[in-house]
MIRO-653678 format. One record per residue (C-alpha): residue number from 1; residue in three letters; x, y, z. Coordinates in nm, 3 decimals, decimal comma. Layout:
// MIRO-653678
  seq  type        X        Y        Z
  NUM   ALA        X        Y        Z
...
***
This chain:
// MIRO-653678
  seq  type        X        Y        Z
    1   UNK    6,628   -2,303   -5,463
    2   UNK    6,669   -2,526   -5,789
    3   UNK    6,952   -2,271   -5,916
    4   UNK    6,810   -2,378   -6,274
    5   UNK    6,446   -2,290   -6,211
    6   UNK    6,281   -1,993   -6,423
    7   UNK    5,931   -1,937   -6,589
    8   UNK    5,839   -2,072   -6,914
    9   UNK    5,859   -1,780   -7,178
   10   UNK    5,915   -1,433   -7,136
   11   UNK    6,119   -1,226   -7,334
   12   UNK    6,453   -0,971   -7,313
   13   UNK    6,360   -0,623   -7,451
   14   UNK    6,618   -0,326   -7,399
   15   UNK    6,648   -0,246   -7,052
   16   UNK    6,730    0,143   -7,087
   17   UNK    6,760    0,143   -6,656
   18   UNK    7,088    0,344   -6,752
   19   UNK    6,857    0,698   -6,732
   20   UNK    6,812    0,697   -6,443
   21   UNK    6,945    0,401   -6,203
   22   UNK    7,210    0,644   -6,040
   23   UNK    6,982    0,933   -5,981
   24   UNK    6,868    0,982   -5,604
   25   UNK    6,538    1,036   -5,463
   26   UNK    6,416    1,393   -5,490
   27   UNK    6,120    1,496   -5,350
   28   UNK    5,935    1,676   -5,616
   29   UNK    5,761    2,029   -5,552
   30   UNK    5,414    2,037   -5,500
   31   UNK    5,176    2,158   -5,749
   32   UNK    4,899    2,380   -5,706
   33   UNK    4,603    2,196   -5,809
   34   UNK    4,568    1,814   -5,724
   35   UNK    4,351    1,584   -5,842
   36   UNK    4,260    1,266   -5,681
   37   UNK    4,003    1,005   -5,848
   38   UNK    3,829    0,801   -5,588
   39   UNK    3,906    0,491   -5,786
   40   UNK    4,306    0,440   -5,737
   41   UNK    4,272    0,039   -5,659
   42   UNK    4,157   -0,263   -5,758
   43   UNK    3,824   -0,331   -5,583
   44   UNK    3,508   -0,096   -5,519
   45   UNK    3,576    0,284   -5,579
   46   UNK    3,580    0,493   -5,244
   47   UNK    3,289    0,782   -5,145
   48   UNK    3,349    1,132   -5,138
   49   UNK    3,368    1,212   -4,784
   50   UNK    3,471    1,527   -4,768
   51   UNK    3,251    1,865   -4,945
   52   UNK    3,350    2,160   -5,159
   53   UNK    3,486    2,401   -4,922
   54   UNK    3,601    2,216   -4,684
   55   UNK    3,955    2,233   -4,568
   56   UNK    4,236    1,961   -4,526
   57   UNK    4,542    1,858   -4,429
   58   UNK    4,809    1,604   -4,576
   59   UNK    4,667    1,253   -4,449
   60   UNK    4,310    1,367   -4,441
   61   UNK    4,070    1,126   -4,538
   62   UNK    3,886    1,214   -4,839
   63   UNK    3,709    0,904   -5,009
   64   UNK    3,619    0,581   -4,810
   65   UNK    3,436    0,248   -4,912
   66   UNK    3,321   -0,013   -4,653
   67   UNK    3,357   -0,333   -4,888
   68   UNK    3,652   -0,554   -4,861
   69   UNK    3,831   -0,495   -5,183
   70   UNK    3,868   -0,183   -5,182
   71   UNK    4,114    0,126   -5,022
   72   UNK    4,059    0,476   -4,902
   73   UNK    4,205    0,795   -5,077
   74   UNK    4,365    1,064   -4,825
   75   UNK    4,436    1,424   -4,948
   76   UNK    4,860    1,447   -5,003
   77   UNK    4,871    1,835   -4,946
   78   UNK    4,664    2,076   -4,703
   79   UNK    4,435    2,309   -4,859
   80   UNK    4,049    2,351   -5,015
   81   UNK    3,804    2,123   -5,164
   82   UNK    3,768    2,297   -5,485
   83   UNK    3,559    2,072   -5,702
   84   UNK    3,380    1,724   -5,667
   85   UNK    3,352    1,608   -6,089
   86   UNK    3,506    1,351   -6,345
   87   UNK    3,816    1,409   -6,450
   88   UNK    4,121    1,255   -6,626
   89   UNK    4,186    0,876   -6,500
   90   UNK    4,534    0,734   -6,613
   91   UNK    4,381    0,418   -6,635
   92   UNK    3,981    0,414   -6,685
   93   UNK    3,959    0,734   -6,875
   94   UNK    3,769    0,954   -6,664
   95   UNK    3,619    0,893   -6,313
   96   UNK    3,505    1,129   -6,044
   97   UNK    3,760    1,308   -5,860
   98   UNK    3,829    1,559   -5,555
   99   UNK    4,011    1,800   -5,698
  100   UNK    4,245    2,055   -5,397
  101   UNK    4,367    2,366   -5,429
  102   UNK    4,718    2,342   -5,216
  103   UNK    4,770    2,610   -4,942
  104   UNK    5,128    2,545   -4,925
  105   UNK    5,158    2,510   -4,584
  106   UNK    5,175    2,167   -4,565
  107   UNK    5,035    2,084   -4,255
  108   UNK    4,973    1,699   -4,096
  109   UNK    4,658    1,558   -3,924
  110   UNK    4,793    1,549   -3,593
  111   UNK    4,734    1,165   -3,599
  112   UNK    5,054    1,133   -3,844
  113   UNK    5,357    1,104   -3,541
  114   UNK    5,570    0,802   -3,436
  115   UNK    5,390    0,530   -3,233
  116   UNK    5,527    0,368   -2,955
  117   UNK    5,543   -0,030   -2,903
  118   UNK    5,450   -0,119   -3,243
  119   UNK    5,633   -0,450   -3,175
  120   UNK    5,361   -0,551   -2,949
  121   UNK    5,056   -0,531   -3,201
  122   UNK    4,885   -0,787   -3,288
  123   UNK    4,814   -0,902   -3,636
  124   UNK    4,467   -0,818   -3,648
  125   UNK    4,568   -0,441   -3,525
  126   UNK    4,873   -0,431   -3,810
  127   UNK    4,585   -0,512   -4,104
  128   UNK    4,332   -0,227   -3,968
  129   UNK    4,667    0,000   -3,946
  130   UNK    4,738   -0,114   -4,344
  131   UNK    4,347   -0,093   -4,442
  132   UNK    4,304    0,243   -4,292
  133   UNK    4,611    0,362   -4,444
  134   UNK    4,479    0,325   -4,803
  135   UNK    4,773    0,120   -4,906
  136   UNK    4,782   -0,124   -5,237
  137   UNK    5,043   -0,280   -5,380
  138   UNK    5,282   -0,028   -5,573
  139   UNK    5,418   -0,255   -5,844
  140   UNK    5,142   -0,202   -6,044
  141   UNK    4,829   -0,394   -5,980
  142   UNK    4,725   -0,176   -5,706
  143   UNK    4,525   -0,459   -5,528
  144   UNK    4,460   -0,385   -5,168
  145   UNK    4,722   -0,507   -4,938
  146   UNK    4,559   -0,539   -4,634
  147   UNK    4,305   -0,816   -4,789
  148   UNK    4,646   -1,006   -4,913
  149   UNK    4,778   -1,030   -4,555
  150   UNK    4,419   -1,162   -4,475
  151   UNK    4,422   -1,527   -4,668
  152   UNK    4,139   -1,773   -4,539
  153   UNK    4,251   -1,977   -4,275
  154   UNK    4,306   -2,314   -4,483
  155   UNK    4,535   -2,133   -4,714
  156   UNK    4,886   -2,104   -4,505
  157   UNK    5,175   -1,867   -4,604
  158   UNK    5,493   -2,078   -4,569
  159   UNK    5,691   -1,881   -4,794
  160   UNK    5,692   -1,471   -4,842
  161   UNK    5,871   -1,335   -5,082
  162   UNK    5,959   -0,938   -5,104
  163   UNK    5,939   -0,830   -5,472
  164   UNK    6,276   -0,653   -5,589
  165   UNK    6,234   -0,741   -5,972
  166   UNK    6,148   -0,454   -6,119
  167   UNK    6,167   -0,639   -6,468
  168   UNK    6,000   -0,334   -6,673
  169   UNK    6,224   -0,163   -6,903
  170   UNK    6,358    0,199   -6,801
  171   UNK    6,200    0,226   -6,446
  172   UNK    6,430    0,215   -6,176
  173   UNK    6,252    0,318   -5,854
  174   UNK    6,240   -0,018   -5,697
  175   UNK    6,608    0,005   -5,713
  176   UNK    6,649    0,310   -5,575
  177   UNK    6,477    0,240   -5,274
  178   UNK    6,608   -0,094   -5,175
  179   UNK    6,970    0,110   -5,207
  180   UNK    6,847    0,430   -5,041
  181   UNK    6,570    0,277   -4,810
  182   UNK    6,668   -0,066   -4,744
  183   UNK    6,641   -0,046   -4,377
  184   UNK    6,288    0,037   -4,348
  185   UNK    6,209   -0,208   -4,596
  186   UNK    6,347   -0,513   -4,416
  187   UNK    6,077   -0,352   -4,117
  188   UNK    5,846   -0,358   -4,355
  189   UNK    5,910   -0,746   -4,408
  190   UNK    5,914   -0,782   -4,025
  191   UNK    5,605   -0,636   -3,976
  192   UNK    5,469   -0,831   -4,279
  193   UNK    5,669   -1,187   -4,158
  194   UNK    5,453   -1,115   -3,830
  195   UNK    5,133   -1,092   -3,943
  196   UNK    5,133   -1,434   -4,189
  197   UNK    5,404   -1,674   -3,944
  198   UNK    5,560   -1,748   -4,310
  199   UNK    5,848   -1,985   -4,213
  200   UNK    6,063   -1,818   -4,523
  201   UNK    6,111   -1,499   -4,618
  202   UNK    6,299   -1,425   -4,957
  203   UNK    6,464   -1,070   -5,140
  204   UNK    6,369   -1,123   -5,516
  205   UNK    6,608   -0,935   -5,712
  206   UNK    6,723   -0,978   -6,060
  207   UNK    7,098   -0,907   -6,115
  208   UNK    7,108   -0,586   -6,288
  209   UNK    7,064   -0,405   -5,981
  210   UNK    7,432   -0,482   -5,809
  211   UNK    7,431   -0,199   -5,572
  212   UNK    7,031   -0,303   -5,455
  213   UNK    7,188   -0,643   -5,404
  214   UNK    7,482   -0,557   -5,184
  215   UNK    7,264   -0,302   -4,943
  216   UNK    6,982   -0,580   -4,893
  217   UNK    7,264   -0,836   -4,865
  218   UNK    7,427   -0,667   -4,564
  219   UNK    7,093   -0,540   -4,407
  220   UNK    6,982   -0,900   -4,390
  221   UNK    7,336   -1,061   -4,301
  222   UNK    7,207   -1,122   -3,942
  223   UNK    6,878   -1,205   -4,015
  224   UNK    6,635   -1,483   -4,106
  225   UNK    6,593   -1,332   -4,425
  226   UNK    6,717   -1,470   -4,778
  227   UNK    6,789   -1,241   -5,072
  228   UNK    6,771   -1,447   -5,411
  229   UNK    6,973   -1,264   -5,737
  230   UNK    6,791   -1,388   -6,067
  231   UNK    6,921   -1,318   -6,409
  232   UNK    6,690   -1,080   -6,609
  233   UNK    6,396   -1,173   -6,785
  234   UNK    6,089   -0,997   -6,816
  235   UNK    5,801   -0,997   -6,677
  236   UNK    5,968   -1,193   -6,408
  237   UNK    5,844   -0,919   -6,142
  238   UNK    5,502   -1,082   -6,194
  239   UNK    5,342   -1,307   -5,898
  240   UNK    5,310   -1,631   -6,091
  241   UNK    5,628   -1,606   -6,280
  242   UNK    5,824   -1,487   -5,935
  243   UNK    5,685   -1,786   -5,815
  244   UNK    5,830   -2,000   -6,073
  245   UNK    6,168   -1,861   -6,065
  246   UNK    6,224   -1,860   -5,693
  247   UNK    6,071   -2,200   -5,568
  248   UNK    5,998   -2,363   -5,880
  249   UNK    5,617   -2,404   -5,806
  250   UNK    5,341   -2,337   -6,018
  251   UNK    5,063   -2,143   -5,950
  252   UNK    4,710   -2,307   -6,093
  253   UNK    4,496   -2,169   -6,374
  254   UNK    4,262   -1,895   -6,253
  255   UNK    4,441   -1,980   -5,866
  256   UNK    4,625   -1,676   -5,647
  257   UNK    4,972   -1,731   -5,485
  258   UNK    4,825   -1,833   -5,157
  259   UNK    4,680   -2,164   -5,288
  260   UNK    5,061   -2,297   -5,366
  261   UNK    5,161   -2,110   -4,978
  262   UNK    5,279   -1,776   -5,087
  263   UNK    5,297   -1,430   -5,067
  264   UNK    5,466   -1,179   -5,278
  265   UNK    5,474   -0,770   -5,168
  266   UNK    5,654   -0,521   -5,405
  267   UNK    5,925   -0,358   -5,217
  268   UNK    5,754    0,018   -5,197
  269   UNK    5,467   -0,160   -5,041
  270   UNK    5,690   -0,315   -4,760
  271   UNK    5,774    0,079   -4,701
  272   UNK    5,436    0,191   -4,715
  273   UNK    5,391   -0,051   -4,447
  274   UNK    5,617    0,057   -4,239
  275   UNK    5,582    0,405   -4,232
  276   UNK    5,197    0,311   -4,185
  277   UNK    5,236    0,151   -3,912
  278   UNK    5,534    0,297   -3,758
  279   UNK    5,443    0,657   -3,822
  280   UNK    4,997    0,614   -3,901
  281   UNK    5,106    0,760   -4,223
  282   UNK    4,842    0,717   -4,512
  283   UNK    4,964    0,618   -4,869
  284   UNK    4,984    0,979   -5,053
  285   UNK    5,300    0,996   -5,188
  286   UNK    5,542    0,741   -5,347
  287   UNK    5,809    0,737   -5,581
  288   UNK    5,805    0,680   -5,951
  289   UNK    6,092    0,722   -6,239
  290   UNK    6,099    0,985   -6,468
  291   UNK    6,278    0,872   -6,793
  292   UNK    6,289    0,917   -7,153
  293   UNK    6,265    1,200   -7,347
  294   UNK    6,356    1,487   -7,042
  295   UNK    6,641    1,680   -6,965
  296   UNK    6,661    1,584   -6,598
  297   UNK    6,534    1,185   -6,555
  298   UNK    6,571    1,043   -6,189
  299   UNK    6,343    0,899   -5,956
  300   UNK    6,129    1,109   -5,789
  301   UNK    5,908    1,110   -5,481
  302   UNK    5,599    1,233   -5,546
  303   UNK    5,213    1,343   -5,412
  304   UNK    4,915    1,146   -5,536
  305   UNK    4,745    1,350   -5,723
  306   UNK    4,993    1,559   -5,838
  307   UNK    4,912    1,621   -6,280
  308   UNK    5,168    1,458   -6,530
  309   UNK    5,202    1,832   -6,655
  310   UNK    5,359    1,932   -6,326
  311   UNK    5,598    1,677   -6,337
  312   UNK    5,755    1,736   -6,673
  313   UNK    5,762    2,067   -6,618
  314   UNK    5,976    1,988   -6,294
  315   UNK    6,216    1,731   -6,538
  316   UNK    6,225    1,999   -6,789
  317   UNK    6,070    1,816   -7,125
  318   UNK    6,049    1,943   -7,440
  319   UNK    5,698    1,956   -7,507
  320   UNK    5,720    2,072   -7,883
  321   UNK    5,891    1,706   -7,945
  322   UNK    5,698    1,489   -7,738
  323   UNK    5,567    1,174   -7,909
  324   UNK    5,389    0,969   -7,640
  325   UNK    5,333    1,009   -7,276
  326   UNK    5,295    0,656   -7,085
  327   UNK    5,268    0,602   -6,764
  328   UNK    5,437    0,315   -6,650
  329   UNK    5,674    0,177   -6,876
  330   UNK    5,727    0,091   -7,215
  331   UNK    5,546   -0,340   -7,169
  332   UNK    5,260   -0,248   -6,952
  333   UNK    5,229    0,146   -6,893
  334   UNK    4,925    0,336   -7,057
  335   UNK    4,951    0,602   -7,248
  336   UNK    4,808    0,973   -7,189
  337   UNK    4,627    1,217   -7,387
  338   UNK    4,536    1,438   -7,125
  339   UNK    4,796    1,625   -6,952
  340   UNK    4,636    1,718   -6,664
  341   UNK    4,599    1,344   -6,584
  342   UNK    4,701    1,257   -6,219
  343   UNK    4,953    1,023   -6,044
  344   UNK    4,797    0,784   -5,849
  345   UNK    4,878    0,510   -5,661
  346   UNK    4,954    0,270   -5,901
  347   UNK    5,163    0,485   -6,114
  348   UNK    5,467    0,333   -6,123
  349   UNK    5,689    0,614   -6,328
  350   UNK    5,676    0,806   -6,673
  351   UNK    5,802    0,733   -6,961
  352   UNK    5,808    1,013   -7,228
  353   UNK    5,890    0,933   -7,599
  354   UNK    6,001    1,161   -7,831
  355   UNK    5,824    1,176   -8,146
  356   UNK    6,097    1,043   -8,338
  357   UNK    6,063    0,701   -8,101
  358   UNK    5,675    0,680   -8,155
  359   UNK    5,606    0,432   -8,441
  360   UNK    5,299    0,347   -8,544
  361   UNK    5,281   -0,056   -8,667
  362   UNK    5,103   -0,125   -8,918
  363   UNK    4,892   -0,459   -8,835
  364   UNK    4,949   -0,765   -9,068
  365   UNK    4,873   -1,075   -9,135
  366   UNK    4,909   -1,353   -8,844
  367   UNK    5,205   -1,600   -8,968
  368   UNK    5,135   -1,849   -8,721
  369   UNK    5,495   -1,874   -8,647
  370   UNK    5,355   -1,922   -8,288
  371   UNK    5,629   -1,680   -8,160
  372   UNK    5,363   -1,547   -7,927
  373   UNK    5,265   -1,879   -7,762
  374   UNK    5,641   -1,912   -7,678
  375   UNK    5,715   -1,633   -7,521
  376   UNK    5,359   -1,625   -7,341
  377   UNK    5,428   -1,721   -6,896
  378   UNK    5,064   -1,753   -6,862
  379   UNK    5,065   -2,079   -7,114
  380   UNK    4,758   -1,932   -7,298
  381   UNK    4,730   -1,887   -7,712
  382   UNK    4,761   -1,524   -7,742
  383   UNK    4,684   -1,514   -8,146
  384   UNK    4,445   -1,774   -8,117
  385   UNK    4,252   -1,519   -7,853
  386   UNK    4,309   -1,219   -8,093
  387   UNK    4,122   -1,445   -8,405
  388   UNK    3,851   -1,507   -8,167
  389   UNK    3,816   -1,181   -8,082
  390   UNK    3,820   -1,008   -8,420
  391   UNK    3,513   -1,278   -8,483
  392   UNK    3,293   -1,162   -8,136
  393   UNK    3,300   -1,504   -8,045
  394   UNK    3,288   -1,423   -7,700
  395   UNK    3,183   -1,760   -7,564
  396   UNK    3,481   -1,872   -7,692
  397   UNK    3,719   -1,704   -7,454
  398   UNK    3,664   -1,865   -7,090
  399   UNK    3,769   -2,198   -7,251
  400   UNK    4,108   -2,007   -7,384
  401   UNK    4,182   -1,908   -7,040
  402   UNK    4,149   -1,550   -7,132
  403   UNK    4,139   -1,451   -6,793
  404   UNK    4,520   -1,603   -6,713
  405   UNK    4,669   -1,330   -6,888
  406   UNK    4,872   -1,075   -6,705
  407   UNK    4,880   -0,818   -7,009
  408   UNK    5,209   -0,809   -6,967
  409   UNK    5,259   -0,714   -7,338
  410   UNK    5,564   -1,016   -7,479
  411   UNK    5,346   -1,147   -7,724
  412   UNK    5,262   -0,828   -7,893
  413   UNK    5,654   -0,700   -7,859
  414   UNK    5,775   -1,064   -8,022
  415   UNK    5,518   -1,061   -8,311
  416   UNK    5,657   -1,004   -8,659
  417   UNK    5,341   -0,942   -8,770
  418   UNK    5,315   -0,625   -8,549
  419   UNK    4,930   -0,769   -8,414
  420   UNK    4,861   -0,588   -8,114
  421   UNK    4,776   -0,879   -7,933
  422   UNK    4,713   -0,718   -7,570
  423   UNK    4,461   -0,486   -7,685
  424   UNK    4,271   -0,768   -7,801
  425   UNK    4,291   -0,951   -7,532
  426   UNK    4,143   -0,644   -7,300
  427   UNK    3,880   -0,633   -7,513
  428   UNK    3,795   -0,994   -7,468
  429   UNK    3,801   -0,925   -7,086
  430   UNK    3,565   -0,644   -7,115
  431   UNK    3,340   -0,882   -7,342
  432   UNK    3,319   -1,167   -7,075
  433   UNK    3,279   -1,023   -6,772
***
């Protein structure tokens, strides 16, 4: 590794890990009505496959879809089918749901129990295990992991790295489960290392997480695994940038990490992977930080579908003084204004602001102190795309390289002029698909 090798641009907004960094896993109670939209991926939304009335269990299978991008939905609790309908989506608005009433009585599909000899499956058997398990990648983009570990045949994996970064501000549940779970995420990487015959395998983590670094150190001290400490910049937990930082090569305008010989898994998808294969267990829980504006922060694992109401409840916030509720964190997260909104797969943490931290900026002129362009790591002209926009020249975008934007949010966060550049930019995606 070229010890001097990081991305061009980026940023260094408050970290605020502090919250919640030394607070344990707790399993959080679950509530009594979950909701679980059939779209929690990138990709094709699932099916309904299941009726009102019918009765589950945790791991039942409850939305399908037979294209390739896309990944099933499995009830997290036992209990009734009480409604079929569009509700709340933390992401798209609204989008049709199956919404269960939980019996309490938590009880498995009989298919969830250790398996024996999973060293001796074969590659082809480990990405049906993964597909069928619903899982996605957890560090955000939710794209559907079992058509990474399936790159075309002229695109080899030499390198793999595991994703440790966690570069968003205030979320901390990476770290937590590299220091809590690290053992069953280095299995995770073995499983992973077996399917693509990557040659290197690399820990990605950046140095504000000592304790992370020191487990994953010692868990890989006789192994043929690397872990690589960074110094903090964000968004350094994205692909490209990772990329960059680690092995100093660049991924190509509009190209995926596979056409420069990589990989990159988030950490909590190496678990999911695991216990997937290891245990058949589907993707319906995970765990995401509570932080902010609550009495009792931590990290917290968590059933999809459980409502963002439940939760703060459970972390005791003051709802007479909340501001904003985002989900996510403070770059990249999306905020709520329902309450009943869901966790899904994707959901990362919350971040609740009281009202005295929610400003409203008031958007001014452009400066063209090209501040933006600097700290852009996708190389693209972030103001120039918000002028175009305002104008609805949407021909104009392609040739910007709209589309090379990770809406990871620096530009808008560096801008003097307070322009809300990302929201521009996702409107320009919506305008050229």
């Amino acid at each position: 590794m070229n010890k001097s090798a990081t991305f061009r641009g980026g940023i260094h907004p408050p970290e605020n890990k502090h919250l919640s960094h030394d607070r344990e896993i707790t399993p959080l109670p679950t509530p009594e009505i979950l909701v679980f939209p059939l779209s929690q991926h990138t990709g094709a939304p699932c099916q309904p496959v299941v009726q009102k009335g019918d009765k589950v269990k945790r791991g039942t299978l409850i939305g399908s879809c037979e294209k390739l991008i896309s990944s099933p939905v499995h009830s997290s609790v036992s209990g009734t089918v009480k409604a079929i309908e569009n509700t709340a989506h933390p992401v798209i608005g609204r989008f049709q749901s199956i919404v269960i009433e939980n019996d309490k009585q938590d009880l498995a599909e009989e298919s969830i129990s250790p398996k024996q000899n999973t060293e001796r499956l074969s590659a082809d058997e480990i990405i049906k295990i993964v597909r069928n398990a619903g899982i996605v990648g957890l560090g955000g983009a939710a794209f559907p992991t079992h058509v990474k570990l399936s790159p075309p045949k002229e695109k080899t994996i030499k390198t793999f790295i595991a994703n440790g970064i966690e570069c968003e501000p205030y979320l901390t549940c990476d770290q937590r489960l590299m220091m809590e779970m690290g053992k069953e995420i280095i299995e995770g990487i073995k499983i992973v290392k077996k399917v693509i015959s990557a040659a290197r395998c690399i820990i990605a983590i950046e140095n504000n997480k000592p304790e992370a670094i020191e487990q994953m150190k010692e868990l890989t001290r006789n192994e043929n695994i690397e872990v690589i400490v960074l110094k903090v910049k964000y968004p350094q937990g994205g692909e490209k940038q990772l990329i960059k930082s680690v092995l100093g090569k660049e991924v190509p305008s509009g190209g995926l990490p596979m056409d420069v010989g990589v990989l990159v898994q988030n950490v909590g998808t190496l678990l999911a992977i695991y216990e997937a294969v290891k245990f058949a267990k589907p993707l319906y829980e995970r765990v995401i930080t509570v932080t902010g504006a609550v009495k009792n922060p931590g990290n917290y694992l968590v059933r999809i579908g459980t409502p963002i109401k439940d939760i703060l409840d459970f972390c005791q916030a003051d709802w007479d003084n909340i501001g904003r509720i985002i989900l996510g964190g403070p770059m990249m997260g999306i905020s709520q204004q329902d309450i009943q909104t869901p966790v899904i797969k994707g959901t990362s943490g919350i971040l609740v602001q009281s009202k005295d931290e929610t400003i409203e900026d008031r958007e001014l002129t452009c400066i063209r102190c090209g501040r933006c362009v600097d700290a852009c790591p996708a190389y693209i002209l972030p103001t120039q795309i918000a002028k175009v926009v305002k104008a609805e020249k949407w021909e104009r975008l392609n040739a910007l390289h709209i589309r090379d934007c990770i809406e990871c949010g620096a530009c808008a966060y560096i801008c003097p002029s307070k322009i809300p550049l990302v929201q521009y930019i996702k409107l320009g995606k919506l305008k050229t698909k």
